[in-house]
Structure formats: structure tokens, C-alpha cells
C-alpha positions in Angstrom: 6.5 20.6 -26.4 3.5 21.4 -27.9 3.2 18.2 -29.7 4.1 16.5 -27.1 0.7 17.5 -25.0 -1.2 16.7 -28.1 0.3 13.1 -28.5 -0.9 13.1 -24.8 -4.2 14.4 -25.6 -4.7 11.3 -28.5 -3.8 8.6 -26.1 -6.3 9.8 -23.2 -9.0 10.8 -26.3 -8.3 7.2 -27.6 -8.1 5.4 -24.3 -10.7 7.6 -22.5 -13.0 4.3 -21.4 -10.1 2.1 -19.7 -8.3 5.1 -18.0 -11.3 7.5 -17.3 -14.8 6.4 -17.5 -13.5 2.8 -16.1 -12.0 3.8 -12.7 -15.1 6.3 -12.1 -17.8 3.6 -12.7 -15.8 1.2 -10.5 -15.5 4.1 -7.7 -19.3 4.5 -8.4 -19.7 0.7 -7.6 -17.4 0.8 -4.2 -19.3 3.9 -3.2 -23.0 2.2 -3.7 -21.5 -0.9 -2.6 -20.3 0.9 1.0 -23.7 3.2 1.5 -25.6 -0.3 1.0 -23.4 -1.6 3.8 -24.2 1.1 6.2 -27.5 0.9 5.7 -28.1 -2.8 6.6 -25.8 -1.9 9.5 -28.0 0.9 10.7 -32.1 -0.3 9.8 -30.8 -4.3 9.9 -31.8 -4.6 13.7 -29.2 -5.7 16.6 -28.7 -9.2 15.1 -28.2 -7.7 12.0 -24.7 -5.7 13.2 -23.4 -7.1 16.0 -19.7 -6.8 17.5 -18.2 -8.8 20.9 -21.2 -10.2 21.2 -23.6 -6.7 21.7 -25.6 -4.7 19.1 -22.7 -2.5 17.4 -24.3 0.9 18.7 -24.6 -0.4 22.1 -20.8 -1.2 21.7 -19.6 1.8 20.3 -21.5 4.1 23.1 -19.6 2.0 25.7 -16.1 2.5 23.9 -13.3 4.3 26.2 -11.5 7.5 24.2 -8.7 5.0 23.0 -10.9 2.6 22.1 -12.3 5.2 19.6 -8.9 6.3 18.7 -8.2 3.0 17.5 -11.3 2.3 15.9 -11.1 5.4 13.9 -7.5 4.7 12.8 -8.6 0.8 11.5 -11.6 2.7 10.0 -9.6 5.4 8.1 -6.9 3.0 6.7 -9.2 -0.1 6.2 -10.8 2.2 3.3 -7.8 3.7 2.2 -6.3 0.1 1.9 -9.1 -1.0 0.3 -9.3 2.1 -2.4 -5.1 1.5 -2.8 -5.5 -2.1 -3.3 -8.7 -2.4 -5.9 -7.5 0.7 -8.1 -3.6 -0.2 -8.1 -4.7 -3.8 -9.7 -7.2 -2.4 -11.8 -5.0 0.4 -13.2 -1.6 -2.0 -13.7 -4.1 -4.7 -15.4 -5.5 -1.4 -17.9 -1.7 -0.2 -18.3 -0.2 -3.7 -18.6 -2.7 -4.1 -22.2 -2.1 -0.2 -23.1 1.2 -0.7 -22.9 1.0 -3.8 -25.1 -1.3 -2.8 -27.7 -0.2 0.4 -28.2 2.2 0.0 -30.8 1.2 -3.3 -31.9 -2.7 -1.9 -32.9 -1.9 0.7 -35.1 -0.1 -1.8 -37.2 -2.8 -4.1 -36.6 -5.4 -1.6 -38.0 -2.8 0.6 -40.5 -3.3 3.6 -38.4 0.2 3.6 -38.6 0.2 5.0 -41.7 -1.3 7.5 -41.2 0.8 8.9 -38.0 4.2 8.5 -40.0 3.1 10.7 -42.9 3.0 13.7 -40.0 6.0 15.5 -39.1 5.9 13.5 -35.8 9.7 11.5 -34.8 8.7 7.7 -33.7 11.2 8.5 -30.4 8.5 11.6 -29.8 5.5 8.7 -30.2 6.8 6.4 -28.0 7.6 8.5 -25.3 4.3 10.0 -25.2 3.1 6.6 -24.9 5.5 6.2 -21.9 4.7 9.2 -20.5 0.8 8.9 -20.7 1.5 5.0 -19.3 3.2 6.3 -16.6 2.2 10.2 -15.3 -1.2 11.3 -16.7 -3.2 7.8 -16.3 -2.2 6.5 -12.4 -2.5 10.4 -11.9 -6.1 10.0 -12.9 -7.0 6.8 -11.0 -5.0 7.8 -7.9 -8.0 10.9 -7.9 -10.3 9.0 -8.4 -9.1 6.4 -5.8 -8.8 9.5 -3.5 -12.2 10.7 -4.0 -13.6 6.7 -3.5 -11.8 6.8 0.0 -13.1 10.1 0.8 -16.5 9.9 0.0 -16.5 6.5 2.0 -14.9 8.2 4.7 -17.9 10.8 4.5 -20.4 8.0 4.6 -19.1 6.2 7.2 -19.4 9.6 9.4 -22.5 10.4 8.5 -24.1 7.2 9.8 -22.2 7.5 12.9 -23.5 11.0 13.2 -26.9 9.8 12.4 -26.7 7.3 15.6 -25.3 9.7 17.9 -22.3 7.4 18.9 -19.6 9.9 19.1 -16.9 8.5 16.6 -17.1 10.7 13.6 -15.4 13.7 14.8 -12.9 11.4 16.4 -12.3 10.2 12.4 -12.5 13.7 11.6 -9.9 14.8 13.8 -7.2 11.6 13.0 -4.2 13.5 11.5 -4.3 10.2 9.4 -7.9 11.2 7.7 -5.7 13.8 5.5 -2.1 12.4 5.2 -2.8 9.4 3.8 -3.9 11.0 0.4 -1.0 13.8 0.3 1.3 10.5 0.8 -0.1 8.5 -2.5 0.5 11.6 -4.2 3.9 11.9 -2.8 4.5 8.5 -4.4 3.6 9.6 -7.5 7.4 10.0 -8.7 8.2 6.7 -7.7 5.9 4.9 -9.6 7.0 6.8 -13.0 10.8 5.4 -12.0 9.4 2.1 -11.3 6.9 1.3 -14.0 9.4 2.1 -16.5 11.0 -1.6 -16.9 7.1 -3.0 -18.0 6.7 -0.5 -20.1 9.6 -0.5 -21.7 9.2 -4.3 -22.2 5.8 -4.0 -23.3 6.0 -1.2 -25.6 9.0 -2.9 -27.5 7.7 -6.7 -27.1 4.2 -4.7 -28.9 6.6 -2.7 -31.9 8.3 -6.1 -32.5 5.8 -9.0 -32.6 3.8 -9.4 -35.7 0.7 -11.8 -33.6 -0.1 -12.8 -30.4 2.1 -10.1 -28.6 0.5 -10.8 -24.7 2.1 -14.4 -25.6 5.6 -13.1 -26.7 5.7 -10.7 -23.7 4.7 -13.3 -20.9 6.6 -16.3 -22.8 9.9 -14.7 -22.9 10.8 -14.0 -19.6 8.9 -17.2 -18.4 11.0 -19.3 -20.6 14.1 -17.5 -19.7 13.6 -18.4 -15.8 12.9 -22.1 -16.9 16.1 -22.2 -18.8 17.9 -20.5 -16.1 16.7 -22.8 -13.5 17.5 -25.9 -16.2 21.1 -24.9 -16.6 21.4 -24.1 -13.0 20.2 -27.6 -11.8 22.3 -29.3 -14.2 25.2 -27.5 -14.2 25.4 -26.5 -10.3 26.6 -22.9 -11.0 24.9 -21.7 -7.3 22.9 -18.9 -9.7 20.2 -17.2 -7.2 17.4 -17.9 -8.8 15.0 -15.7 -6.5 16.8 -12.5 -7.7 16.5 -12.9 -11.5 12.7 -13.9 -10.8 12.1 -10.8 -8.8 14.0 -8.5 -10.4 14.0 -9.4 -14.2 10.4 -11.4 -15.0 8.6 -9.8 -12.1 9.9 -6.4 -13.2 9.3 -7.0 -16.4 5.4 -7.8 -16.1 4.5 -6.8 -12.8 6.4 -3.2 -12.1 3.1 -1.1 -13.5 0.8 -2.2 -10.7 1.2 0.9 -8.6 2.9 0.1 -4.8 4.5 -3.2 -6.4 7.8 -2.5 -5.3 6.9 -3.3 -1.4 7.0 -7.2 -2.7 9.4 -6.9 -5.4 12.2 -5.2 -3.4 13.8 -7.5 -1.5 16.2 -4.7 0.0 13.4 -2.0 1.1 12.7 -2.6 4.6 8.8 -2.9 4.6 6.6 -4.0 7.9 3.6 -5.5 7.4 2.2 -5.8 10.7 -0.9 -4.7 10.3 -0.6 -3.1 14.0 2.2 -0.5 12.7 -0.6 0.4 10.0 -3.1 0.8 12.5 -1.2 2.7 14.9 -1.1 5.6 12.5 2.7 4.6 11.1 1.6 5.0 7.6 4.0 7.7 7.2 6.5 4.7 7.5 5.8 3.5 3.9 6.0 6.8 2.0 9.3 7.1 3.9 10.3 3.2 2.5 8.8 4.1 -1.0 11.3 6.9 -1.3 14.1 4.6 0.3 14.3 3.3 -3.3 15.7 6.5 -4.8 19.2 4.7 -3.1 19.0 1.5 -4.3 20.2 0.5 -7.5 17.8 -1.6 -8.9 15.7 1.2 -9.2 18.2 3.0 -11.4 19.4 -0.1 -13.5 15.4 -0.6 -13.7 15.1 2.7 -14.8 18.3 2.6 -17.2 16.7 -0.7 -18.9 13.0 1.0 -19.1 14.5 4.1 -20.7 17.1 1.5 -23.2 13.9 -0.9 -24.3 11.9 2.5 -24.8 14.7 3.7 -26.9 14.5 0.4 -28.7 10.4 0.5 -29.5 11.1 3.8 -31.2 13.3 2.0 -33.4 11.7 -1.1 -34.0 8.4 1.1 -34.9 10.6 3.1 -37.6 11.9 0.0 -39.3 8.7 -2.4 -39.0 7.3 -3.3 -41.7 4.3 -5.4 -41.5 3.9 -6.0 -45.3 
């Protein structure tokens, strides 16, 4: 166990920039980016920030109690959604090339050498690996995503404070303000599940290929769907082609971008009305998230993760690059 949490330790010490330093600087940037916003909205003049036609703080003084209801439940979840959106596609594009890299590099560079001649198994490697891939790095840019929303949150109040409009206790008060964030970490466990069939994939396509591995890992499963398609148009077996592409090559390179599953699950029962977001449903996907745990294409995913996992372990104990 021990070793384990060192292992752990090397890949965050190794990969600090990409999983660390990279999703602070780009909640930095949001931040700025948002206080910049609400300053041009508050010192811009009435043309400036405008809304139905009337200067914005004109319109929000003559809002009814729902009307501020609602506005504080689009506000609350359009920068949640945003935060969820921008750091899901920048942490699955930082895993994706982890994952790749991680055992092809130290080949690359001999490092490898060095490893093997501790008392450290190549199964115990990987799985840190996996485990870093998939619980200790989305647990850091899911707080940091967290603290982007919040602090935007914060902002956004603060102006409304400043112009005496009455919305930011309204925000304050939305049940929605506070349960949005326990429900991303209440994801958490899903993603772990999900993400495994990319990682497997990458970990092994990155212990196997001698050059070029982001070519071997996208090529393969392209090529497999052309070929599929081929022999199905020629041969008229009635194959479904839309399953195998969403869940085998969109599995395969896509299932590390966190909240992926909502497109790539054909049987979770997902609304995206953007009215049942707004109304304050957002319960609605944590509940769908965790439908998954019944569905076995999250347990075959998880078997064929865990089997192409097994199979980096040994590919990096054989591998000789010499």
C-alpha cells in the first residue's frame, strides 16, 4: 500500500503541470475573464448591458419574485455548465495523452530501466497509472472546477449587491447554489468505472507500439469501423453499426472526458431540455449517472478496461525496445 501512494506521488510530481498547475491557470483565466464581464456590464453605460430592450438594472428592479427565481436558477447553472463543460474537455484531452505516453515515454527516454531494477511488479506500475488516470487527477480538476464556479458565483453577487437590485440573496438562497457541486462529486465513482475502457486502451496501445502510438491508438478502432461497415455493405449481414461505434471506438477514445456517458449511452434516459435544467431538475442527471451501475455496458466496459490493463502490465514486462 505504501508503494502504491508513492507510485501515485511520481505520476502527480511528474505530471504536476498538465493535472495541477494547468486547470488552476485556466480557472485563473475564466475567473478574470467573468470579473472583466461584470465590469463592462456594471460602468459600460445602459447601451452597454441592455436586456428586452431596457438598461439591465432597470430590468432586474422591475423583475416579479419568480422572475428572480428563474433568473437565479439560469444564472447558477449557466456557470456550473460552463465550469463542467470547459474542465471535462480539458481534463479528458490531458488524460487521453497521460494515458498514452505513459508507458510509451519511459521506453522512449530508458527511464524504464531504471524503474525495473526496483522491487516494484509492472501490474503494481500500471495500475497506479490507472488509478492516478482515473481517481487523484479528475478529483483535482473537479476542485478546481468547483472553486471556478464558486468564485463566479461570488462575483456575480457581489455586482448585483453593488447595484442594489435584489437578486443575490435570491442566488444565495437557491437550494441549487450548493447541490450542484456535492452532485459532481457524487459522480465521482462513475467516472472511475467509465474511463476505464480509454485507459485501458491507451495504456496498452502506449506499452505495445514502438512509434507514433496516438496513430496506432486512433487508427485501430477507426479502421476496424471501416472494415465493419465494408463487410457489412457488401455482405448484407444487418450488423448495427451505431452500437459498435458508440460503444467500442467511442469508448475506446472518448470514455475519459468526464460526463461522456450522457452521449455515449444510448440506454440512459437523459433530457436535455434545457428547461428541466433550469427548473432546478439537476438532481435528475446525478440520478441518470448512477442509472448506469444497471446497465451492462458499464460492466463489460469495466471488465475490458480492467483485461487491457491487465494486458499493459504484460506487454511492459516483455517489451523490449532494443
Amino acid at each position: 500500500m505504501n508503494t502504491m501512494k508513492w507510485l501515485i506521488k511520481r505520476e502527480f510530481w511528474e505530471h504536476k503541470g498538465g493535472f495541477f498547475w494547468a486547470p488552476i491557470v485556466f480557472g485563473a483565466i475564466m475567473v478574470l475573464l467573468v470579473m472583466l464581464s461584470l465590469l463592462a456590464m456594471m460602468f459600460g453605460g445602459d447601451k452597454t448591458a441592455q436586456m428586452n430592450g431596457m438598461p439591465l438594472w432597470d430590468f432586474f428592479a422591475s423583475m416579479t419574485d419568480l422572475q428572480k427565481a428563474d433568473f437565479a436558477r439560469i444564472s447558477v447553472m449557466s456557470w456550473y455548465g460552463i465550469a463542467s463543460t470547459t474542465f471535462s474537455l480539458l481534463y479528458g484531452f490531458t488524460a487521453f495523452f497521460f494515458c498514452l505516453n505513459a508507458l510509451f515515454d519511459e521506453r522512449k527516454d530508458r527511464s524504464i530501466l531504471f524503474w525495473k531494477s526496483l522491487p516494484i511488479t509492472d501490474e503494481v506500475t500500471v495500475i497506479s497509472k490507472a488509478i492516478f488516470a482515473t481517481m487523484v487527477a479528475p478529483a483535482i480538476a473537479l476542485g478546481v472546477a468547483i472553486i471556478t464556479s464558486v468564485l463566479a458565483l461570488l462575483l456575480t453577487c457581489l455586482m448585483l449587491v453593488i447595484k442594489d437590485v435584489g437578486l443575490a440573496s435570491t442566488i444565495l438562497a437557491l437550494p441549487l447554489t450548493y447541490l450542484v457541486p456535492l452532485q459532481w462529486i457524487a459522480a465521482l465513482p462513475i467516472y472511475v468505472l467509465w474511463a476505464l475502457p480509454t485507459v485501458g486502451w491507451l495504456l496498452m496501445v502506449g506499452a505495445w507500439a514502438r512509434s507514433k502510438p496516438l496513430l496506432w491508438a486512433v487508427l485501430i478502432p477507426v479502421l476496424a469501423y471501416g472494415l465493419i461497415t465494408w463487410l457489412n455493405k457488401l455482405f448484407q449481414f444487418g450488423w448495427d453499426l451505431a452500437w459498435f461505434q458508440s460503444h467500442i471506438v467511442l469508448r475506446m477514445l472518448f470514455s475519459a472526458v468526464p460526463g461522456s456517458w450522457f452521449k455515449l449511452q444510448p440506454l440512459l434516459i437523459h433530457d436535455d431540455r434545457p428547461e428541466l435544467m433550469l427548473s432546478g431538475h439537476a438532481l435528475e442527471m446525478l440520478s441518470q449517472s448512477w442509472q448506469l451501475v444497471g446497465t451492462a455496458n458499464l460492466w463489460i466496459g469495466v471488465a475490458a478496461g480492467a483485461a487491457m490493463i491487465y494486458a499493459a502490465s504484460r506487454i511492459r514486462r516483455w517489451k523490449d525496445e532494443g
